[in-house]
Structures are given as C-alpha cells and as structure tokens.
MARKOLKE-62451 format. One record per atom (N, C-alpha, C, CB): residue number from 1; atom name; x, y, z. Coordinates in steps of 0.1 Angstrom, whole numbers. Last residue first. Glycine has a CB too. Layout:
MARKOLKE-62451
+-----+------+-------+-------+-------+
!  nr ! atom !     u !     v !     w !
+-----+------+-------+-------+-------+
! NUM !   CA !     X !     Y !     Z !
...
+-----+------+-------+-------+-------+
This chain:
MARKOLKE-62451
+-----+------+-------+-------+-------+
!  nr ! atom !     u !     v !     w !
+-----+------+-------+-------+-------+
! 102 !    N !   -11 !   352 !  -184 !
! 102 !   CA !    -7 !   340 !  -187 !
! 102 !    C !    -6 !   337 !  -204 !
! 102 !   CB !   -17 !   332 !  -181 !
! 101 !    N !   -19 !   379 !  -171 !
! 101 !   CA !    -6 !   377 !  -178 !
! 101 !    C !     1 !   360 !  -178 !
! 101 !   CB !     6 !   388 !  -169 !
! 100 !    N !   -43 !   379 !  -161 !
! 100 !   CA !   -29 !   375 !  -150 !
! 100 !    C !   -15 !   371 !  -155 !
! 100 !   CB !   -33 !   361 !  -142 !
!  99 !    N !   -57 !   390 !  -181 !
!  99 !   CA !   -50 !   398 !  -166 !
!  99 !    C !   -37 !   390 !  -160 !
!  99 !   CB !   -62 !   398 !  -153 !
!  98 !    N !   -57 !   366 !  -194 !
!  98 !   CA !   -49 !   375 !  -200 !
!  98 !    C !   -45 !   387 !  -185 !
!  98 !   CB !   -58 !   382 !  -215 !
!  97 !    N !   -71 !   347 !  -178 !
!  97 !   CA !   -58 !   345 !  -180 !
!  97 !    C !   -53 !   357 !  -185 !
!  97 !   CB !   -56 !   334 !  -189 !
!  96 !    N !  -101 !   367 !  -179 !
!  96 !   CA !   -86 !   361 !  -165 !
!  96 !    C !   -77 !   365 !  -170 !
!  96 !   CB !   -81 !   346 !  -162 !
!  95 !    N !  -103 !   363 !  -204 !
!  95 !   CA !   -98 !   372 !  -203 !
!  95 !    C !   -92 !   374 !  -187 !
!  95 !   CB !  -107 !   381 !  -207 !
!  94 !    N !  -105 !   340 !  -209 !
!  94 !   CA !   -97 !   343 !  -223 !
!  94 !    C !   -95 !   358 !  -214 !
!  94 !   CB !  -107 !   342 !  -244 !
!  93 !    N !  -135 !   335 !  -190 !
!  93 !   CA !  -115 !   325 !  -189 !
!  93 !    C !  -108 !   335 !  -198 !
!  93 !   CB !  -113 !   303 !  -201 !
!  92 !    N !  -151 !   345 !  -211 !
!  92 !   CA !  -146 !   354 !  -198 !
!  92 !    C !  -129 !   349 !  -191 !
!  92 !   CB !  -160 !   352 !  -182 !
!  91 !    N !  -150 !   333 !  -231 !
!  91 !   CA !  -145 !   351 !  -233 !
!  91 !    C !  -137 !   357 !  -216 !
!  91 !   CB !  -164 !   364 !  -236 !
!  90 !    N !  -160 !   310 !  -220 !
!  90 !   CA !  -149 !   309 !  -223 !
!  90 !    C !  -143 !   321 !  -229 !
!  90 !   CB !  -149 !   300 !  -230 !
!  89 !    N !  -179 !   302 !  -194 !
!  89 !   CA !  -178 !   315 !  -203 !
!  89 !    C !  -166 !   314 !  -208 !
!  89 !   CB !  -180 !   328 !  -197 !
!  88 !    N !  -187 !   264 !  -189 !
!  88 !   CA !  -180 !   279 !  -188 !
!  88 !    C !  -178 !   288 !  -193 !
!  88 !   CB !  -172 !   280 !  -187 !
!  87 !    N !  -198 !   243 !  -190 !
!  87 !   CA !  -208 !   253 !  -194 !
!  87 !    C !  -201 !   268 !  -192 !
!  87 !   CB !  -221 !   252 !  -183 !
!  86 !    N !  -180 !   225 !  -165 !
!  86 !   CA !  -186 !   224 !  -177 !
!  86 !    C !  -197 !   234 !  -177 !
!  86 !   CB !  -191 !   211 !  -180 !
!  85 !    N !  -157 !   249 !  -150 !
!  85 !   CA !  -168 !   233 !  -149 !
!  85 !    C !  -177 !   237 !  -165 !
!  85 !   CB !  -183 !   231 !  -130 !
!  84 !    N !  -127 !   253 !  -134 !
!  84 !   CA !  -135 !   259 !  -143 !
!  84 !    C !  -145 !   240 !  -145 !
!  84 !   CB !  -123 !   268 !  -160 !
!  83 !    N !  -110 !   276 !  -112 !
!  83 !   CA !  -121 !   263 !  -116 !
!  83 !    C !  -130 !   263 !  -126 !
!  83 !   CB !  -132 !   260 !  -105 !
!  82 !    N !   -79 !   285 !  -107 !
!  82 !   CA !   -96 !   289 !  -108 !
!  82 !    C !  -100 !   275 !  -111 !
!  82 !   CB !  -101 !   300 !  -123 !
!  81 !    N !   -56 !   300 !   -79 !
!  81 !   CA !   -69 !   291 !   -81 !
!  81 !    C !   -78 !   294 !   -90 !
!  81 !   CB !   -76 !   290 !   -72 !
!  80 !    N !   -33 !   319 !   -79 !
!  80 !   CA !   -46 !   320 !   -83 !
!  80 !    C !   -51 !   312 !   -86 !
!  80 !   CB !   -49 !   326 !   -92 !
!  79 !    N !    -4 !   323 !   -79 !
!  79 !   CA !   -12 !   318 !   -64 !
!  79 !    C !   -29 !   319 !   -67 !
!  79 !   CB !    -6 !   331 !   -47 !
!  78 !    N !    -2 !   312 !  -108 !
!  78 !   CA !     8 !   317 !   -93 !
!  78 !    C !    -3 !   313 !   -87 !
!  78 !   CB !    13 !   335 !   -89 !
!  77 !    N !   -24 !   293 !  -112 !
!  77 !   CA !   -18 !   306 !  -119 !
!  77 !    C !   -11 !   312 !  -109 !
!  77 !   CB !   -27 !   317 !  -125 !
!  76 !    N !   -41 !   266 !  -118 !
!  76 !   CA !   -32 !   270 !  -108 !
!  76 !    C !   -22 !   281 !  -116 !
!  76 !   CB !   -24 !   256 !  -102 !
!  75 !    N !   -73 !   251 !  -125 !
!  75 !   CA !   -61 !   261 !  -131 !
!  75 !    C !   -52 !   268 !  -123 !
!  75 !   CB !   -66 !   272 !  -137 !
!  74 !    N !   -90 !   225 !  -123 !
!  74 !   CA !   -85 !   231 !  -119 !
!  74 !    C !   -74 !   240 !  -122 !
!  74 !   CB !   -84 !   226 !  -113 !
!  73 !    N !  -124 !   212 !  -141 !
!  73 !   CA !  -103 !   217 !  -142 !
!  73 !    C !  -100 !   226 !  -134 !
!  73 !   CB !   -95 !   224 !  -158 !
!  72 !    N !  -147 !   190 !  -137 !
!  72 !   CA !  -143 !   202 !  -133 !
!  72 !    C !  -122 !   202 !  -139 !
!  72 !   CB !  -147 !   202 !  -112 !
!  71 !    N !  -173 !   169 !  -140 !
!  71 !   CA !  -157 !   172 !  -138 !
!  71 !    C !  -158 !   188 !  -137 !
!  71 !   CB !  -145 !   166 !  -154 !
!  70 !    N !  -200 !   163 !  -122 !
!  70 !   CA !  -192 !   167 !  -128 !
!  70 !    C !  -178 !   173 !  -131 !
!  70 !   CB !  -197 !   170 !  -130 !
!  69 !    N !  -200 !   130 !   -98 !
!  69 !   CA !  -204 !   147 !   -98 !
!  69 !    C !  -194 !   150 !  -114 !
!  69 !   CB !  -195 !   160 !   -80 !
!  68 !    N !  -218 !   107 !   -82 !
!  68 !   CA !  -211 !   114 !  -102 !
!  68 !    C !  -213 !   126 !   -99 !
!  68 !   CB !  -221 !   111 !  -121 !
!  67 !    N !  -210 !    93 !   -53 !
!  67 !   CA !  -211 !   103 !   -63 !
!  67 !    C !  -209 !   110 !   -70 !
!  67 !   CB !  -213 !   107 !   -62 !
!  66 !    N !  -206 !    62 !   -39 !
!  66 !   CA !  -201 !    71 !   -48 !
!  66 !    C !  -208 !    82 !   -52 !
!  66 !   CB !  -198 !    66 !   -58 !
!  65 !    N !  -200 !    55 !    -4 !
!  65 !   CA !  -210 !    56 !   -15 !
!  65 !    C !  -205 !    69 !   -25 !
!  65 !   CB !  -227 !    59 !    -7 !
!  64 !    N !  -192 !    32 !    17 !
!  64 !   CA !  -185 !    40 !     5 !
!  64 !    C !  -197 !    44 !    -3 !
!  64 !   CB !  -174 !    31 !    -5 !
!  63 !    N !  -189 !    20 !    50 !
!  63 !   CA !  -198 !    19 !    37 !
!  63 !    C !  -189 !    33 !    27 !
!  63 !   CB !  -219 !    23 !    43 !
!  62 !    N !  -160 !     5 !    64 !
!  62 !   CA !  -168 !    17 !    62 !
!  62 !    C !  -174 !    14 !    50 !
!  62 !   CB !  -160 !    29 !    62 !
!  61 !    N !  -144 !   -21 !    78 !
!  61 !   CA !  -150 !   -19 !    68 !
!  61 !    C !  -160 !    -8 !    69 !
!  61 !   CB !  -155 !   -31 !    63 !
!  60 !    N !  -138 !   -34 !   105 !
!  60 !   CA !  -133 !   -27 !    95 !
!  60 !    C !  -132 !   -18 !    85 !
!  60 !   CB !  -132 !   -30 !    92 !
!  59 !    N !  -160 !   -53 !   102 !
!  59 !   CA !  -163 !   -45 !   111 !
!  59 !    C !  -154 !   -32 !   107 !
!  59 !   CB !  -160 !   -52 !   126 !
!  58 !    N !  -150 !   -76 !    91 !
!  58 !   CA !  -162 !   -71 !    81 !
!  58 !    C !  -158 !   -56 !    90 !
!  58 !   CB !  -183 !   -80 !    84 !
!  57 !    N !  -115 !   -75 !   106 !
!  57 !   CA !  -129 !   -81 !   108 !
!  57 !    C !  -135 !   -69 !    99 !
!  57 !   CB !  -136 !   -83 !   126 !
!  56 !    N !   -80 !   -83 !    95 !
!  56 !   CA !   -91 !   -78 !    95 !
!  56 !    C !  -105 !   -81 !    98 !
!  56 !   CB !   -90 !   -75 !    87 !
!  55 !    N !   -67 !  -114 !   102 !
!  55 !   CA !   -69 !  -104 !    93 !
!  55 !    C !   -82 !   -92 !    95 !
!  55 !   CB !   -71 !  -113 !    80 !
!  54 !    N !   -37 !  -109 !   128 !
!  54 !   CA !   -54 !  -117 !   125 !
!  54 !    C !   -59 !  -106 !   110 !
!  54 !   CB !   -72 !  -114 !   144 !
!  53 !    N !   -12 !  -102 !   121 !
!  53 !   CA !   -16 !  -115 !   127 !
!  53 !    C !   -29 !  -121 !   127 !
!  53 !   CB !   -14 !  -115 !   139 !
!  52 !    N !    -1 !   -84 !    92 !
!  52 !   CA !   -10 !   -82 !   107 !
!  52 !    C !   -13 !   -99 !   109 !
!  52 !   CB !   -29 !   -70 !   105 !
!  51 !    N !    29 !   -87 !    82 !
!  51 !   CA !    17 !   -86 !    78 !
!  51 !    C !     8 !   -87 !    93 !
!  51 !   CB !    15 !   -97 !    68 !
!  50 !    N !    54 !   -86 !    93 !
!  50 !   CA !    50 !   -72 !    83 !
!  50 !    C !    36 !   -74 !    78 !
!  50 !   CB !    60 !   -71 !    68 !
!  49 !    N !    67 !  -104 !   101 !
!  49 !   CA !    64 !   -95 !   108 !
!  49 !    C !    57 !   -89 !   103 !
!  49 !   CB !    71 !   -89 !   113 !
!  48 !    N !    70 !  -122 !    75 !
!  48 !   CA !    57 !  -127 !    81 !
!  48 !    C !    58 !  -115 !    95 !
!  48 !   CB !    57 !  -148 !    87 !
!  47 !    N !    92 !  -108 !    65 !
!  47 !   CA !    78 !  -110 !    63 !
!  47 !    C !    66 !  -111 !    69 !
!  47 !   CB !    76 !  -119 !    58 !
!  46 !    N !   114 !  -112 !    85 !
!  46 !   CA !   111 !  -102 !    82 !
!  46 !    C !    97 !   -98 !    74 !
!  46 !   CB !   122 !  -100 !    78 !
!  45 !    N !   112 !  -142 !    86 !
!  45 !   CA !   106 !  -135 !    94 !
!  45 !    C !   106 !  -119 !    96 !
!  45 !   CB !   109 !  -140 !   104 !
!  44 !    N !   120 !  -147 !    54 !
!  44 !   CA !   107 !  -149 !    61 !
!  44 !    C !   100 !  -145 !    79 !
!  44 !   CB !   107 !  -162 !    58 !
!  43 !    N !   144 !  -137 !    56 !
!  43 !   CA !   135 !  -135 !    49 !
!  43 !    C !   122 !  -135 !    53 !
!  43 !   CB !   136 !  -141 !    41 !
!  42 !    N !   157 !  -157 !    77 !
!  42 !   CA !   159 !  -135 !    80 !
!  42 !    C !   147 !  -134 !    70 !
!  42 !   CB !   180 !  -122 !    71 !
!  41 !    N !   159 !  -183 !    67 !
!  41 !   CA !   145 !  -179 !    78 !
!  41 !    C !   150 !  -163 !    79 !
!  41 !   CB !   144 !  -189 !    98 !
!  40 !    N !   170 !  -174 !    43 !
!  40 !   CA !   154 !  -175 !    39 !
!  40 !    C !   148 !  -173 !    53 !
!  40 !   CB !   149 !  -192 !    31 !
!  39 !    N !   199 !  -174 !    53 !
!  39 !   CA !   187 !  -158 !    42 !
!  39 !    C !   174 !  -162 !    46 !
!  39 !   CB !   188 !  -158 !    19 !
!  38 !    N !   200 !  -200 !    65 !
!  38 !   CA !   199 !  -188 !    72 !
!  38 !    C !   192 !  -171 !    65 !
!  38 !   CB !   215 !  -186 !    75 !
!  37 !    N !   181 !  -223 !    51 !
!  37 !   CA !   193 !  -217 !    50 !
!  37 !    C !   191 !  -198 !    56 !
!  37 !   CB !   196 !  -219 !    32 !
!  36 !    N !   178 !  -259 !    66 !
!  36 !   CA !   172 !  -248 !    59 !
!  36 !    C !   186 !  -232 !    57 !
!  36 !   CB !   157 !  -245 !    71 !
!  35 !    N !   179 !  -279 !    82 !
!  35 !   CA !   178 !  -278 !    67 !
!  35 !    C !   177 !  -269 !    61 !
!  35 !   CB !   170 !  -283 !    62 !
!  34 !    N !   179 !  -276 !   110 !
!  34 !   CA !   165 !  -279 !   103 !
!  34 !    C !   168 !  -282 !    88 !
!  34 !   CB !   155 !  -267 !   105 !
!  33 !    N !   206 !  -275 !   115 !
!  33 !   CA !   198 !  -285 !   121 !
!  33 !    C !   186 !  -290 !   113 !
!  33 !   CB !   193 !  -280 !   134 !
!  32 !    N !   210 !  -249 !   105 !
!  32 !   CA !   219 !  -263 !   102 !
!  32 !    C !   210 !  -272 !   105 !
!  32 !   CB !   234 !  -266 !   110 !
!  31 !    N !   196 !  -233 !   119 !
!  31 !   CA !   192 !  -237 !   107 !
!  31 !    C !   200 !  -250 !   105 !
!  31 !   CB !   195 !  -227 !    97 !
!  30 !    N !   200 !  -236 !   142 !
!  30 !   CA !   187 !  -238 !   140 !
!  30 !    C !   189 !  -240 !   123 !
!  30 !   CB !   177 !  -225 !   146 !
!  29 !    N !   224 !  -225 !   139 !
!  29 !   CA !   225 !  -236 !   144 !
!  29 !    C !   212 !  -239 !   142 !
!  29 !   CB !   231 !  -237 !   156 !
!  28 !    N !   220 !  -196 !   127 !
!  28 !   CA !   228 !  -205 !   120 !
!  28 !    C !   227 !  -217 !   125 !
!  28 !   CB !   240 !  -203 !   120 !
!  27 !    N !   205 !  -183 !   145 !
!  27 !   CA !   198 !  -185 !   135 !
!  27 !    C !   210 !  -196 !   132 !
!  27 !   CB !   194 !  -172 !   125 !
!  26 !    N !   210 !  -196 !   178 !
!  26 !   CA !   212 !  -188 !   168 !
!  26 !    C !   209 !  -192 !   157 !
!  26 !   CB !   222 !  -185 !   168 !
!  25 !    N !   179 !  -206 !   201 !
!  25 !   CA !   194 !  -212 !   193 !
!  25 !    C !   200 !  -197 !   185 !
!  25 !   CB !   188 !  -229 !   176 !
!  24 !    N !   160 !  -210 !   216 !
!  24 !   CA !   171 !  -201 !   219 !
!  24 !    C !   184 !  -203 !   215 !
!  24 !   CB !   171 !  -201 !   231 !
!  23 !    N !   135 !  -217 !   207 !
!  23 !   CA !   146 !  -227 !   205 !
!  23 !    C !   156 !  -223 !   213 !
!  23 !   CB !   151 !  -229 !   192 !
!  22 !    N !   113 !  -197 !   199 !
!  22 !   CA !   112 !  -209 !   211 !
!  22 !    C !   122 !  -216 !   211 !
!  22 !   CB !   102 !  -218 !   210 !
!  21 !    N !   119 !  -188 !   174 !
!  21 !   CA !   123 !  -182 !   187 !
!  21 !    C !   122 !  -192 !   201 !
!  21 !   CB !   113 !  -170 !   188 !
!  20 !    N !   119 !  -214 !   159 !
!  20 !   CA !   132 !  -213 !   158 !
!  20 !    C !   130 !  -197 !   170 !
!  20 !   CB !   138 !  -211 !   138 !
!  19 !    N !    95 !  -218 !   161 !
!  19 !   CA !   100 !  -230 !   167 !
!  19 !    C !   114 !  -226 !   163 !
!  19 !   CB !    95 !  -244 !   163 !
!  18 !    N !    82 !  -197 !   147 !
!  18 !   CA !    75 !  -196 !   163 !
!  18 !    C !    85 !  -208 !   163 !
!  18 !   CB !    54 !  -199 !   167 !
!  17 !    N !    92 !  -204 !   119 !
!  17 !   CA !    99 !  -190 !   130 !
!  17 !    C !    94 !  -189 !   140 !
!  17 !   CB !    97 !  -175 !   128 !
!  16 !    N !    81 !  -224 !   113 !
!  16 !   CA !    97 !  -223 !   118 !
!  16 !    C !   101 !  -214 !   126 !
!  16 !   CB !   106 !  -221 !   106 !
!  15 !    N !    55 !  -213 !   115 !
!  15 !   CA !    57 !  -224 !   123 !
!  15 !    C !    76 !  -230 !   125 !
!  15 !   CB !    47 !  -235 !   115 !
!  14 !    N !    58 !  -199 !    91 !
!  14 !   CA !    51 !  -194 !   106 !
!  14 !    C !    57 !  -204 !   117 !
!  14 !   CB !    33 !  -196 !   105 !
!  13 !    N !    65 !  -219 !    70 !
!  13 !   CA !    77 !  -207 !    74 !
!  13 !    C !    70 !  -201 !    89 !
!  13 !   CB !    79 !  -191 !    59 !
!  12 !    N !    45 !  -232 !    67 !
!  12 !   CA !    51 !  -235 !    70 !
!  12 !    C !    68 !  -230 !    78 !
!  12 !   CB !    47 !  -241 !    63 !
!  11 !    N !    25 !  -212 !    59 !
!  11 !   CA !    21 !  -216 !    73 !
!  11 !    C !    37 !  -226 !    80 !
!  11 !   CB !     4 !  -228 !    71 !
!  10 !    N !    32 !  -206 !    31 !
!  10 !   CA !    34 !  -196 !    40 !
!  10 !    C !    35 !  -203 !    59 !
!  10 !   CB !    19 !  -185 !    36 !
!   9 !    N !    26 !  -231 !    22 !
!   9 !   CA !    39 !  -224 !    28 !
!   9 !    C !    45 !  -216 !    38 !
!   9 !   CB !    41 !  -219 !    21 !
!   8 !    N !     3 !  -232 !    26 !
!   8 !   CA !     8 !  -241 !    33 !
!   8 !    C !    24 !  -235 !    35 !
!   8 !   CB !     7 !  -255 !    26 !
!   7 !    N !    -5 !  -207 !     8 !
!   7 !   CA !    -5 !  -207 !    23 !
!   7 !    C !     1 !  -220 !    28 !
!   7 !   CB !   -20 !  -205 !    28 !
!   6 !    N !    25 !  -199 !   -18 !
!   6 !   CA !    10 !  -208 !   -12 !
!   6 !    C !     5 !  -209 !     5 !
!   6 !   CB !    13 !  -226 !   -15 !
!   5 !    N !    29 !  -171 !   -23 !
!   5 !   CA !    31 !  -184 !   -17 !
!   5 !    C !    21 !  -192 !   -12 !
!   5 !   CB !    38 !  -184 !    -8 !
!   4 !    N !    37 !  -156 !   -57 !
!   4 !   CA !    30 !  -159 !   -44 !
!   4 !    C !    36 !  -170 !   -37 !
!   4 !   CB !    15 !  -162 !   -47 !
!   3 !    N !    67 !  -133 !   -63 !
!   3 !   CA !    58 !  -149 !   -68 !
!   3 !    C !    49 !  -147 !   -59 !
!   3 !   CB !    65 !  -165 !   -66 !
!   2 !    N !    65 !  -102 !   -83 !
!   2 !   CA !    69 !  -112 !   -73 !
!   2 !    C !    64 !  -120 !   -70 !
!   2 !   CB !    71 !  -110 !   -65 !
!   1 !    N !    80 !   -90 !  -112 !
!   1 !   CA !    68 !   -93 !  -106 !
!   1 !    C !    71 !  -104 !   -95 !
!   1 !   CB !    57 !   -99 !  -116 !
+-----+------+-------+-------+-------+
C-alpha cells in the first residue's frame, strides 16, 4: 500500500522542483547544495508532472442519474447472443441450447 503525503510536503517538493528548473544547475549539484538526494527530486518531479496543476472545476462534473433496471444474463454461444431476464421460459432456454448443441 502506498503512503500519503501531507500537502506541506507535497508543496514542499513543488517548490524544489520550480527552484531546482529555475537554477540551471544539474540535478546532482542542486542537490548537493540543497540536502537533498538526487532519486527523490527524479521522484518527485516525475510525480508532481503526473497530476493536473489546477484541480478540476464543479463544472467538470456531469449529473448521473441511476436506473434499477432488472438483471438480465447474457449467454454467449459461438456467435449466438441470448438474454435471458427474469420470468424466462425455461423449456424454451432447455431447447435453444440443445439446438445449438450446448
């Protein structure tokens, strides 16, 4: 399971990597400098690329509305689709399948 980070953290790794591209240093000399260890800023700005910069707006967001419909089983027989839903003739299923040599 993988840890969280606390947003100060998080904010504080943002703010290395906007002052370690603004530096025109190589990672290793930026790091020496800052304390820090060359995996973690590759880590963390391979992160912090990967998530979007502003979060999402409400606006985003599509209404969803559920509907209970009744189940249903789908039956895949070679290339024969059936459907079968609650209240089904089960002589008549018993005799499909037997046509289609199931």
């Amino acid at each position: 399971m993988g840890r969280r980070t606390s947003k100060e953290g998080m904010e504080y790794w943002r703010q290395q990597i906007e002052l370690y591209e603004a530096s025109g240093q190589t990672r290793e000399v930026y790091s020496a400098e800052h304390g820090i260890k060359v995996h973690n800023l590759d880590y963390w700005r391979r992160k912090l690329s990967q998530r979007p910069a502003v979060p999402p707006s409400d606006k985003s967001w599509i209404p969803l509305r559920i509907v209970e419909e009744e189940s249903t089983l789908d039956l895949n027989v070679g290339k024969v689709r059936i459907t079968v839903r609650p209240g089904f003739d089960r002589e008549l299923l018993s005799e499909v399948l037997r046509v289609l040599a199931v």
